[in-house]
CHARMM internal coordinates of N, CA and C (Angstrom, degrees):
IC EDIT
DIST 1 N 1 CA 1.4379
DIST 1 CA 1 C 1.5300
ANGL 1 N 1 CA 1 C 108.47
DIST 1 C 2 N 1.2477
ANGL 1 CA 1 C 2 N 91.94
DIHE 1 N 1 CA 1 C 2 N 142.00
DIST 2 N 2 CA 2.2311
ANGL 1 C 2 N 2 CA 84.12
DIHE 1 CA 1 C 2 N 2 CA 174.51
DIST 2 CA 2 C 1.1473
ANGL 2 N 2 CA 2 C 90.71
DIHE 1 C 2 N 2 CA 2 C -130.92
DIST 2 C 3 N 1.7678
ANGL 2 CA 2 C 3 N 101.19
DIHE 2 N 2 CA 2 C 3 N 164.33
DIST 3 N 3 CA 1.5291
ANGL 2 C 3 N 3 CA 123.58
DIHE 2 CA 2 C 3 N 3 CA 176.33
DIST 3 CA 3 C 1.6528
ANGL 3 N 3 CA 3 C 101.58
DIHE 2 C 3 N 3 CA 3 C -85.58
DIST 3 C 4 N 1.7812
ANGL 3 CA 3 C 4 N 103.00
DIHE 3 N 3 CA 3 C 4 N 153.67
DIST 4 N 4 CA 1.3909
ANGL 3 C 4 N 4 CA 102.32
DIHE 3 CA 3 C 4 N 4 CA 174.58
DIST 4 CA 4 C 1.7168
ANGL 4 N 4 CA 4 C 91.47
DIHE 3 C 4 N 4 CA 4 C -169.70
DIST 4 C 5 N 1.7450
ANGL 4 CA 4 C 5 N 87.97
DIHE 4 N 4 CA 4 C 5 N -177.62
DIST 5 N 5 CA 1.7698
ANGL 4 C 5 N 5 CA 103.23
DIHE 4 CA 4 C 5 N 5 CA -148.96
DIST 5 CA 5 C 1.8814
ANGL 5 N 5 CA 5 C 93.19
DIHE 4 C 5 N 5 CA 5 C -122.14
DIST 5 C 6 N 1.3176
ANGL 5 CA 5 C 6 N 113.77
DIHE 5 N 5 CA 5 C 6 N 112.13
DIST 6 N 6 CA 1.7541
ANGL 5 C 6 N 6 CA 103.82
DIHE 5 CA 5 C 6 N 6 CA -174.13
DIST 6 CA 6 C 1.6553
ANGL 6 N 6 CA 6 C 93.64
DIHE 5 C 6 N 6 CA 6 C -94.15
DIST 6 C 7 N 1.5754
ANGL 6 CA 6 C 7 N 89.79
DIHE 6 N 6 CA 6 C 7 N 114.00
DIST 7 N 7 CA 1.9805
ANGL 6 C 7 N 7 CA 122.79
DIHE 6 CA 6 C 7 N 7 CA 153.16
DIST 7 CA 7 C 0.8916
ANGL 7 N 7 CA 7 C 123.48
DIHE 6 C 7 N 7 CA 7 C -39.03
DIST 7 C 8 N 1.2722
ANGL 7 CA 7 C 8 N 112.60
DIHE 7 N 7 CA 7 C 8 N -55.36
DIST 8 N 8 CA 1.5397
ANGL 7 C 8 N 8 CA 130.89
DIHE 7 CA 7 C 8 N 8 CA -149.89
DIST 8 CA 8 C 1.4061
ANGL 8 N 8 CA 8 C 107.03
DIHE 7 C 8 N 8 CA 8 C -156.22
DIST 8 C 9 N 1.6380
ANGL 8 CA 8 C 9 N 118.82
DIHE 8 N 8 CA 8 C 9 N 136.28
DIST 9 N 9 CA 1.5312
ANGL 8 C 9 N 9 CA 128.15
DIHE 8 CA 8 C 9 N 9 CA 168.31
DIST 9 CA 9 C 1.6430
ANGL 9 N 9 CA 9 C 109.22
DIHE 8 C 9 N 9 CA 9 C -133.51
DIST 9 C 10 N 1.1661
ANGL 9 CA 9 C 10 N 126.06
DIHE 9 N 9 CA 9 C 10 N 159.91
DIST 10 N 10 CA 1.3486
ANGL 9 C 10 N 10 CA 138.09
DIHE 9 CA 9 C 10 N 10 CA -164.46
DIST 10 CA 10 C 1.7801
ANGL 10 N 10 CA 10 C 83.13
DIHE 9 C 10 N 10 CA 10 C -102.19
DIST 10 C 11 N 1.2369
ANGL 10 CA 10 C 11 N 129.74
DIHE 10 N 10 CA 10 C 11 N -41.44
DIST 11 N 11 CA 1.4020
ANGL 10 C 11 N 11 CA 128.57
DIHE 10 CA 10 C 11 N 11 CA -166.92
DIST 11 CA 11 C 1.7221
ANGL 11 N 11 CA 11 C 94.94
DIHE 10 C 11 N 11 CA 11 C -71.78
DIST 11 C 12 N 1.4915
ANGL 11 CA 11 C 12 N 107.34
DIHE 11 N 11 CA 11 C 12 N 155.97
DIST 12 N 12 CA 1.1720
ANGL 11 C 12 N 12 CA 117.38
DIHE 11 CA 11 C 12 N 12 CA -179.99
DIST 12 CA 12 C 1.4645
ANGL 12 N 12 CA 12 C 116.82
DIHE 11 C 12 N 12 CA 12 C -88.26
DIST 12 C 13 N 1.4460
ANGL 12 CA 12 C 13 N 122.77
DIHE 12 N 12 CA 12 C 13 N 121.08
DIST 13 N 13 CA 1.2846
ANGL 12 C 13 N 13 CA 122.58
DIHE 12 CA 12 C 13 N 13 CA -170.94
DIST 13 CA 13 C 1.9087
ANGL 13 N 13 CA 13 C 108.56
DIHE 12 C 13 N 13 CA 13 C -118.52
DIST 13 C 14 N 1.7581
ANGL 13 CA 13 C 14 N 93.28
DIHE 13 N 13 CA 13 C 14 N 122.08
DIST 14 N 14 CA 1.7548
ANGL 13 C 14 N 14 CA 96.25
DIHE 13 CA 13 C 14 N 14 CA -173.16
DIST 14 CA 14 C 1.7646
ANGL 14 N 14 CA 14 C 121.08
DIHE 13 C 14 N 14 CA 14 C -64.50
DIST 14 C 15 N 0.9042
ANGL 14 CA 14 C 15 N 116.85
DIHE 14 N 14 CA 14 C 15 N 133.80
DIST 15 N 15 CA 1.1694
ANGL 14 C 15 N 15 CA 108.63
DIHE 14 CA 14 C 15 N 15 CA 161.40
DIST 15 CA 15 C 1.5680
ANGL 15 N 15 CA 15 C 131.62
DIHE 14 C 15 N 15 CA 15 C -104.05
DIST 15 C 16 N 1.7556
ANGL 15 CA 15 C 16 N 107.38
DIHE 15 N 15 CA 15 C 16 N 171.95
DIST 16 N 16 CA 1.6625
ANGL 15 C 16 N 16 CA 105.63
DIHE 15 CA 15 C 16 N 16 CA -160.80
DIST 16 CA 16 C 1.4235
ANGL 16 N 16 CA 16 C 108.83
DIHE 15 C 16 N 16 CA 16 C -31.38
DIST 16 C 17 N 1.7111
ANGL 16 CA 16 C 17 N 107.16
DIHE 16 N 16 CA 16 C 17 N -56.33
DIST 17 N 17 CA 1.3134
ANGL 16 C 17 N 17 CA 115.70
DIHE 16 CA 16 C 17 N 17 CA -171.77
DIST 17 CA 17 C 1.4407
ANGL 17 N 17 CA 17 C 128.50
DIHE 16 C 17 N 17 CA 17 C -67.55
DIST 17 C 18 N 1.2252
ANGL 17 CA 17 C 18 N 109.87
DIHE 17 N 17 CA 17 C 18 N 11.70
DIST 18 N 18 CA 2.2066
ANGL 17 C 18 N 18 CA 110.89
DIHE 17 CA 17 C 18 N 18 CA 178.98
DIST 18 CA 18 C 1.4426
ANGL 18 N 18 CA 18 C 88.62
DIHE 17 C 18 N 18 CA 18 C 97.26
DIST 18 C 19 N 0.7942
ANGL 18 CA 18 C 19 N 159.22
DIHE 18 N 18 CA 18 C 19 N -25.95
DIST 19 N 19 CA 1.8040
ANGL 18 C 19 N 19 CA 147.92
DIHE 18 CA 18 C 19 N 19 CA -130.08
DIST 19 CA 19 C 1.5417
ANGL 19 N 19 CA 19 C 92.66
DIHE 18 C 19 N 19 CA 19 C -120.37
DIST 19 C 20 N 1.2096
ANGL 19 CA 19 C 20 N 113.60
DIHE 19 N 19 CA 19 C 20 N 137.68
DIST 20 N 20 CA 1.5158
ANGL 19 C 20 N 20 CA 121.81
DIHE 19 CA 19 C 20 N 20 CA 179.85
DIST 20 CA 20 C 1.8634
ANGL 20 N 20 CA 20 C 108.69
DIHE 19 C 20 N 20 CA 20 C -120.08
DIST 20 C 21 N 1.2914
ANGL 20 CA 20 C 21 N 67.48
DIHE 20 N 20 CA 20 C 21 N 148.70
DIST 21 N 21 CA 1.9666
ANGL 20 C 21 N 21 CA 81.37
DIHE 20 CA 20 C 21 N 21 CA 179.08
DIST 21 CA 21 C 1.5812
ANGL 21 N 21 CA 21 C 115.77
DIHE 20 C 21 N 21 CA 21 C -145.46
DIST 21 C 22 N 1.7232
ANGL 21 CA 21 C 22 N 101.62
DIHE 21 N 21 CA 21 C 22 N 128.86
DIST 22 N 22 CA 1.8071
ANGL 21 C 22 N 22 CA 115.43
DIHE 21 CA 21 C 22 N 22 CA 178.40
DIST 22 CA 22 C 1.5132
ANGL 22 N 22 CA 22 C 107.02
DIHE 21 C 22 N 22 CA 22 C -121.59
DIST 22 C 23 N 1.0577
ANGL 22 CA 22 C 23 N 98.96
DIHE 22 N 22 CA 22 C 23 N -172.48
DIST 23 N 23 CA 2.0458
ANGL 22 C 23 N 23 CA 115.99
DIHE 22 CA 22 C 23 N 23 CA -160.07
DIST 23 CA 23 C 1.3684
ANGL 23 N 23 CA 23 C 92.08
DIHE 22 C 23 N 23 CA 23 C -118.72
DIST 23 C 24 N 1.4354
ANGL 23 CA 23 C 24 N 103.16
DIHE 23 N 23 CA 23 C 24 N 175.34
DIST 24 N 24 CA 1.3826
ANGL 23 C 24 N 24 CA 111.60
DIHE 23 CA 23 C 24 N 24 CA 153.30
DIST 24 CA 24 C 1.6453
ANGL 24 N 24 CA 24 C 122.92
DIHE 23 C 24 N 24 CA 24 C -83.45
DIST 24 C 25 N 1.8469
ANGL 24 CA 24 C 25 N 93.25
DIHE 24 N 24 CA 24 C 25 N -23.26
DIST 25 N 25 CA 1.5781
ANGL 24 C 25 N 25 CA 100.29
DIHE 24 CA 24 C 25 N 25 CA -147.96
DIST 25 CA 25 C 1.7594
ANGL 25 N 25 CA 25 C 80.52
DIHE 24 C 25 N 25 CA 25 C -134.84
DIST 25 C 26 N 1.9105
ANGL 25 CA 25 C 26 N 102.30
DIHE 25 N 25 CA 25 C 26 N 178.25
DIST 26 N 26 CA 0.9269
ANGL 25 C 26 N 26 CA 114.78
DIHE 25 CA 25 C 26 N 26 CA 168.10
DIST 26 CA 26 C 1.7341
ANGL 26 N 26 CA 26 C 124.56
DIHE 25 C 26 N 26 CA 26 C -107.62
DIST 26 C 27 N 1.2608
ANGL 26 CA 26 C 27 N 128.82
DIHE 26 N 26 CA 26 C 27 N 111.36
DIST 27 N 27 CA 1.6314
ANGL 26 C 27 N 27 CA 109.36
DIHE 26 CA 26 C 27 N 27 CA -169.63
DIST 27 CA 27 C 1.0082
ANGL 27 N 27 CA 27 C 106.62
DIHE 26 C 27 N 27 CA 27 C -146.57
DIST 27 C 28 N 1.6177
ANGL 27 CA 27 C 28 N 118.19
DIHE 27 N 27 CA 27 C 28 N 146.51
DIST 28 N 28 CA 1.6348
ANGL 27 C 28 N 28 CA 139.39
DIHE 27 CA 27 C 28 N 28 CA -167.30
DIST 28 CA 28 C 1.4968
ANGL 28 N 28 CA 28 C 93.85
DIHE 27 C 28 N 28 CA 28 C -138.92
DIST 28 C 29 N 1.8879
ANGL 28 CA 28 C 29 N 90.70
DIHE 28 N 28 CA 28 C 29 N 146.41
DIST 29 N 29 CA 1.3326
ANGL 28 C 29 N 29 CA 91.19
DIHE 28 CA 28 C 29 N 29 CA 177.05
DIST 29 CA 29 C 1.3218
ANGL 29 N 29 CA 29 C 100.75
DIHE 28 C 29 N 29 CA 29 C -115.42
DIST 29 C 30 N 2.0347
ANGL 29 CA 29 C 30 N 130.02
DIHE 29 N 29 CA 29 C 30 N 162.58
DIST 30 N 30 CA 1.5172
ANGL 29 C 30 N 30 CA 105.67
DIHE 29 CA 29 C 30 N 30 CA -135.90
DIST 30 CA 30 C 2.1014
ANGL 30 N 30 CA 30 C 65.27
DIHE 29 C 30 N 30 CA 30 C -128.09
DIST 30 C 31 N 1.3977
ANGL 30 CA 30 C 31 N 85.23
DIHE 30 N 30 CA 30 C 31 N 148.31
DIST 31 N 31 CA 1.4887
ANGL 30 C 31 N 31 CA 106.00
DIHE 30 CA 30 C 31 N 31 CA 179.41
DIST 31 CA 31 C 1.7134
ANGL 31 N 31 CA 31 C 124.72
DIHE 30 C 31 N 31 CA 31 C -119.16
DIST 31 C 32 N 1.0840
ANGL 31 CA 31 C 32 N 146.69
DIHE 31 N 31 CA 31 C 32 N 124.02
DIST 32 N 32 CA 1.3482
ANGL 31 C 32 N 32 CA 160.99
DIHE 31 CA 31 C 32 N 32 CA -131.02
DIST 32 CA 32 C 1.8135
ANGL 32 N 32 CA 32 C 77.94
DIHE 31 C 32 N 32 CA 32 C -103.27
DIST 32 C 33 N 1.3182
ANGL 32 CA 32 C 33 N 101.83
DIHE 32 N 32 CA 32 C 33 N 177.44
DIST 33 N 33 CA 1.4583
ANGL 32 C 33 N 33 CA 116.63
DIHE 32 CA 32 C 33 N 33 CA -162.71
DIST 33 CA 33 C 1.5430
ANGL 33 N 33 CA 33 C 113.78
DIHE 32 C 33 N 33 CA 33 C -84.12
DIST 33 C 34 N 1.2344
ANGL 33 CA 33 C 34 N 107.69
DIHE 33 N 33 CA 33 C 34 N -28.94
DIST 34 N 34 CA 1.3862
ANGL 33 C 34 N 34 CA 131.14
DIHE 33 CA 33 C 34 N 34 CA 146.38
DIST 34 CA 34 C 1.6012
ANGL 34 N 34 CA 34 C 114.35
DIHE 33 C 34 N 34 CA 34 C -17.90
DIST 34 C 35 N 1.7537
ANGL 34 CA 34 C 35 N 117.27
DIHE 34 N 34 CA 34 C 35 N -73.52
DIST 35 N 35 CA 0.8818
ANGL 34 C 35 N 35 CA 128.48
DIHE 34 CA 34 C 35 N 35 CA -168.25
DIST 35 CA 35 C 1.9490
ANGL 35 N 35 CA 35 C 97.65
DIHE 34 C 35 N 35 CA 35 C 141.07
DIST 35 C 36 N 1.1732
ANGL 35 CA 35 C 36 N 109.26
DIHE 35 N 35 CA 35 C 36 N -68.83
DIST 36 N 36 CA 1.6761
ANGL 35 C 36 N 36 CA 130.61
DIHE 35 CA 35 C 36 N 36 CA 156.25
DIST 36 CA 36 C 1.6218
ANGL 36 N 36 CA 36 C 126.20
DIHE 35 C 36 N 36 CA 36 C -9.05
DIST 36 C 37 N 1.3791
ANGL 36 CA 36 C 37 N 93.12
DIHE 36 N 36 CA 36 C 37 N 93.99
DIST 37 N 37 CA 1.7600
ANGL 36 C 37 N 37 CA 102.83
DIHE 36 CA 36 C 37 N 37 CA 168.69
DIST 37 CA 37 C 1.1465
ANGL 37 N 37 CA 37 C 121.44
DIHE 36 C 37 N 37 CA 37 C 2.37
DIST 37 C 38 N 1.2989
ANGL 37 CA 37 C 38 N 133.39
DIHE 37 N 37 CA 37 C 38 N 83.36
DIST 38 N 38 CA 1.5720
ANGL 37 C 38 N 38 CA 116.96
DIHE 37 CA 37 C 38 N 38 CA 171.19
DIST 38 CA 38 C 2.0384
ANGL 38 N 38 CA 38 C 122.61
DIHE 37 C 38 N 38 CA 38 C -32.16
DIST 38 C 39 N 1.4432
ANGL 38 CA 38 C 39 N 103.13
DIHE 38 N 38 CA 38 C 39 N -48.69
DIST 39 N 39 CA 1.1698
ANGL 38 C 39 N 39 CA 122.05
DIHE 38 CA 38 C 39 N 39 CA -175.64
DIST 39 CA 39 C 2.0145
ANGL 39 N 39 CA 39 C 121.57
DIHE 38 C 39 N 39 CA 39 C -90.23
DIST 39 C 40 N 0.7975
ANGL 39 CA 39 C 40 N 122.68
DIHE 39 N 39 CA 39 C 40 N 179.89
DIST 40 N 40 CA 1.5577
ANGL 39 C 40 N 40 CA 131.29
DIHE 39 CA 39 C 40 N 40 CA 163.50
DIST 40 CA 40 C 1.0796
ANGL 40 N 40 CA 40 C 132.31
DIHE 39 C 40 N 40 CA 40 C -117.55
DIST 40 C 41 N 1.4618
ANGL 40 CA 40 C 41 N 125.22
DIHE 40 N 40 CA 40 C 41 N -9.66
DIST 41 N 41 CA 1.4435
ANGL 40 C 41 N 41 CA 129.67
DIHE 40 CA 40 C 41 N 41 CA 165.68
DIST 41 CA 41 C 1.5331
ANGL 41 N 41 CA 41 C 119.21
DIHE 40 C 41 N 41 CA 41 C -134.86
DIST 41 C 42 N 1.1404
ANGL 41 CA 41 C 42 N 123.12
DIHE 41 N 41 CA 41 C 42 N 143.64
DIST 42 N 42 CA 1.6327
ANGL 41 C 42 N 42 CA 149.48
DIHE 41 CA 41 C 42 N 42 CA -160.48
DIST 42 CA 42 C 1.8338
ANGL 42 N 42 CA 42 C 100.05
DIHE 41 C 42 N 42 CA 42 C -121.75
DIST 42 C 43 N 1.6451
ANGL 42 CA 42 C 43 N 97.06
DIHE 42 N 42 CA 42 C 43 N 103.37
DIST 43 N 43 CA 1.4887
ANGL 42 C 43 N 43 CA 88.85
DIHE 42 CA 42 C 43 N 43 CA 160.73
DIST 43 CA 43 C 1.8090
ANGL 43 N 43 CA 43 C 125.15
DIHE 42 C 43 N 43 CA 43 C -115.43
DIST 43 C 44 N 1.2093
ANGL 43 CA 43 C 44 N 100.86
DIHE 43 N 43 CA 43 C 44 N 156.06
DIST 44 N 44 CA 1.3196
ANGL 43 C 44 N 44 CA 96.98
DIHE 43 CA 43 C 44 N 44 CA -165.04
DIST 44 CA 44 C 1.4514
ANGL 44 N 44 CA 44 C 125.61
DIHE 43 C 44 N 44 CA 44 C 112.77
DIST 44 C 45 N 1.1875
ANGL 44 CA 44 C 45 N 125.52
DIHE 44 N 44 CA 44 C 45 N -166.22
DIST 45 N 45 CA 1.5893
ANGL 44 C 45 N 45 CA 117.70
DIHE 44 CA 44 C 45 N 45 CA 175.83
DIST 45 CA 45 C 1.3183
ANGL 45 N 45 CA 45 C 96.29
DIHE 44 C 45 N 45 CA 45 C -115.41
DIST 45 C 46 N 1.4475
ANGL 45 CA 45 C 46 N 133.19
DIHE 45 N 45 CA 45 C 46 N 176.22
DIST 46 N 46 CA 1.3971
ANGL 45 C 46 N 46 CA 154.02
DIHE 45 CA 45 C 46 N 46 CA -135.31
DIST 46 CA 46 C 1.4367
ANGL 46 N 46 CA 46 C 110.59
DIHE 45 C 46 N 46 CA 46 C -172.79
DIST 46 C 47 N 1.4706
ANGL 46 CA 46 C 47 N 107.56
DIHE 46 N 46 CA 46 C 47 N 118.14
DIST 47 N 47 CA 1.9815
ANGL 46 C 47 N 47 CA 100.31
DIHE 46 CA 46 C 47 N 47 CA 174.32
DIST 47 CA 47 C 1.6776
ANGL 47 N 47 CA 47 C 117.42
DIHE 46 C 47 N 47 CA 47 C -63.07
DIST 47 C 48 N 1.6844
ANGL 47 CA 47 C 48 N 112.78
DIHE 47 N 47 CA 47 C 48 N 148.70
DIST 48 N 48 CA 1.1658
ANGL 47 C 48 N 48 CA 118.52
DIHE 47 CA 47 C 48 N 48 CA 163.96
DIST 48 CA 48 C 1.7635
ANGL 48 N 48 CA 48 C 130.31
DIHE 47 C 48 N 48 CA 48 C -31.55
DIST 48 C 49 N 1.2989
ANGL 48 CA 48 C 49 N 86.05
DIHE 48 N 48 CA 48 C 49 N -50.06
DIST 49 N 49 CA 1.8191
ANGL 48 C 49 N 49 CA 101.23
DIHE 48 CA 48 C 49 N 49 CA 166.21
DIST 49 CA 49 C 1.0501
ANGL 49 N 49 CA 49 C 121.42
DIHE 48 C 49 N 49 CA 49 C -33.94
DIST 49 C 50 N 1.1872
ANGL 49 CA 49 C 50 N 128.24
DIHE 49 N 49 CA 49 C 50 N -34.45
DIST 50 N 50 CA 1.5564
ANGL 49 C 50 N 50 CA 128.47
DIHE 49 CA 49 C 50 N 50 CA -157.11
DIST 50 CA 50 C 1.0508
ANGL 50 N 50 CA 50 C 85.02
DIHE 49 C 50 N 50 CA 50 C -83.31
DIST 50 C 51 N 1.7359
ANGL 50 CA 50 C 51 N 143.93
DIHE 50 N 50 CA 50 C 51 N -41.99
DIST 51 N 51 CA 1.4894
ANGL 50 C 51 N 51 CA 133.12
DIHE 50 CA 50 C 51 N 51 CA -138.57
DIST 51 CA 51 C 1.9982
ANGL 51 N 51 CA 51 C 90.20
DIHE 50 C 51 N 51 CA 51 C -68.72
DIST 51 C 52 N 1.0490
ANGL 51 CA 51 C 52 N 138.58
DIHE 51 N 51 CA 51 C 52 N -59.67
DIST 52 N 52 CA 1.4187
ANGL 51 C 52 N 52 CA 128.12
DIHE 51 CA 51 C 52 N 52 CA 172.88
DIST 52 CA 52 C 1.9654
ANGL 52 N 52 CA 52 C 116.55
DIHE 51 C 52 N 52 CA 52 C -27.62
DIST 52 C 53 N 1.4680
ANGL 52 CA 52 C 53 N 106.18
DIHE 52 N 52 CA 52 C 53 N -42.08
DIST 53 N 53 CA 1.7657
ANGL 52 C 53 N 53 CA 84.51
DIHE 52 CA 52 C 53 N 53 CA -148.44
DIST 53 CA 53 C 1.8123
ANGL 53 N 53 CA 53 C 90.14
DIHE 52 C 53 N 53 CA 53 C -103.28
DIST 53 C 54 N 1.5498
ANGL 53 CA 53 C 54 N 132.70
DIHE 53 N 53 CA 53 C 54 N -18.25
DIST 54 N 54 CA 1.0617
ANGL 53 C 54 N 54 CA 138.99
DIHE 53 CA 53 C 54 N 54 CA 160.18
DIST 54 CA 54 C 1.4264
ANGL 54 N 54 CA 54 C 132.22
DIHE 53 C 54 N 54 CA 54 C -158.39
DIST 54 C 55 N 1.4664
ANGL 54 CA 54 C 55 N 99.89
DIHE 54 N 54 CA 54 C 55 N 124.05
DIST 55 N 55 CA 1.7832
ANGL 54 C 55 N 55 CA 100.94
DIHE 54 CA 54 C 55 N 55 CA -161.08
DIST 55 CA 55 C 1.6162
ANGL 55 N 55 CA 55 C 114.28
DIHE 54 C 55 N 55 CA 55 C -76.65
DIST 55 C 56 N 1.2909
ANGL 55 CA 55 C 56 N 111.35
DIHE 55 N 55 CA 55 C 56 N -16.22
DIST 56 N 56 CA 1.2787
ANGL 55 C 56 N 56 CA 116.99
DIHE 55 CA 55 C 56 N 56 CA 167.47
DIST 56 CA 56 C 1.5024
ANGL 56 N 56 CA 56 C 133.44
DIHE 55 C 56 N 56 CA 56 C -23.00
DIST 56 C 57 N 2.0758
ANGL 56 CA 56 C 57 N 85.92
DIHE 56 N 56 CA 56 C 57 N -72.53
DIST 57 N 57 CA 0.9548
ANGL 56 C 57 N 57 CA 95.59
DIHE 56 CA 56 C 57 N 57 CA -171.39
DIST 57 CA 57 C 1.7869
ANGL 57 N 57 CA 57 C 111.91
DIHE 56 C 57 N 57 CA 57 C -71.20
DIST 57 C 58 N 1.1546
ANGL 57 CA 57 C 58 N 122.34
DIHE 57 N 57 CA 57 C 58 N 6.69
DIST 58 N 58 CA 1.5750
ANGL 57 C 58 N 58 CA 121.26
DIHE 57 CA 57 C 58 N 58 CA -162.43
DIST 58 CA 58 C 1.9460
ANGL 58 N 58 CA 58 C 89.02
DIHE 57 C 58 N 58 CA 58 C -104.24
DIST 58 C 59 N 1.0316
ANGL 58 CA 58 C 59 N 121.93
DIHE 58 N 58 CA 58 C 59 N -37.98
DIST 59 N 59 CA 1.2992
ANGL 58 C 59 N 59 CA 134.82
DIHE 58 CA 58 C 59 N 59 CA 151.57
DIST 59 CA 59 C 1.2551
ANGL 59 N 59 CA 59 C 128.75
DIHE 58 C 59 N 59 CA 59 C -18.51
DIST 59 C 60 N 0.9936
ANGL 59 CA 59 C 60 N 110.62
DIHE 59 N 59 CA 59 C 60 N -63.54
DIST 60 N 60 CA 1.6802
ANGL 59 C 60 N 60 CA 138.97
DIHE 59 CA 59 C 60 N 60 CA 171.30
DIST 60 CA 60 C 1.5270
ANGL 60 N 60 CA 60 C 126.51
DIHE 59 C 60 N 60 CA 60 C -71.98
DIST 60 C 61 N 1.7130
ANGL 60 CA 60 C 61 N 101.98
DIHE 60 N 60 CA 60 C 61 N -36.71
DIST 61 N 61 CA 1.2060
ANGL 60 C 61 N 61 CA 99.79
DIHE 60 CA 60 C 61 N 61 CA -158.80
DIST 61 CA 61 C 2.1280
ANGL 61 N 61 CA 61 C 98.99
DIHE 60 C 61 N 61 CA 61 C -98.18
DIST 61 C 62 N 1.5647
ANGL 61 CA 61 C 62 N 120.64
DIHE 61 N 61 CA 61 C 62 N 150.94
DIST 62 N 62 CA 0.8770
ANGL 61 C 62 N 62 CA 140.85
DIHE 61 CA 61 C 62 N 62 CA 177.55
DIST 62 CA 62 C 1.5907
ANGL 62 N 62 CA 62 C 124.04
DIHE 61 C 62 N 62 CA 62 C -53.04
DIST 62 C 63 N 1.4291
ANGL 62 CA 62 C 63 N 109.54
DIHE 62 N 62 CA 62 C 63 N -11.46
DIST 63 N 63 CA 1.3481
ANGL 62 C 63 N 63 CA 112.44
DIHE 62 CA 62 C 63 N 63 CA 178.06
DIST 63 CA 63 C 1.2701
ANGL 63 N 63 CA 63 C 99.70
DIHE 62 C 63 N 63 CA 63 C 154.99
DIST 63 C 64 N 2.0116
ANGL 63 CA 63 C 64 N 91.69
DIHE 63 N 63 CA 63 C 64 N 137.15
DIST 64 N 64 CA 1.7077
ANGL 63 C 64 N 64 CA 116.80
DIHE 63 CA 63 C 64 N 64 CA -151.32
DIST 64 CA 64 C 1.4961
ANGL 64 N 64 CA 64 C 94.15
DIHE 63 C 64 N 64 CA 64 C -111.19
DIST 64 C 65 N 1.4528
ANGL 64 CA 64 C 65 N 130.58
DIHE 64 N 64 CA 64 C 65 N 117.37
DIST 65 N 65 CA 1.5884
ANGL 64 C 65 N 65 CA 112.44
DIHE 64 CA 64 C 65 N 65 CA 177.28
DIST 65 CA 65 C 1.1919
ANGL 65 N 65 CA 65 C 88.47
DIHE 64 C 65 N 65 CA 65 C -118.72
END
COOR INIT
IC SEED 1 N 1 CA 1 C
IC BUILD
């Protein structure tokens, strides 16, 4: 089993402000035991949220909504 970080959900997730936001798709990014990106590139867009718990992945990825 490995640890990992979900990107993206098809389910609708609320935000602070009342306003909700979904994906098309479902995607996690998969992390070594470390904690640490298995991989080096992120495709797709990525929720705002993430920018708090790791900047990495907001780094990497092609577009932050």
């Amino acid at each position: 089993m490995s640890k990992a970080i979900v990107v993206r959900t098809k389910k609708e997730v609320r935000r602070q402000d009342g306003s909700y936001i979904r994906f098309d798709d479902n995607a996690v990014v998969l992390l070594n035991n470390t904690g640490e990106m298995r991989g080096t590139r992120i495709f797709g867009p990525v929720a705002r949220e993430l920018r708090d718990k790791n900047m990495k992945i907001i780094s990497l990825a092609p577009e932050v909504l």
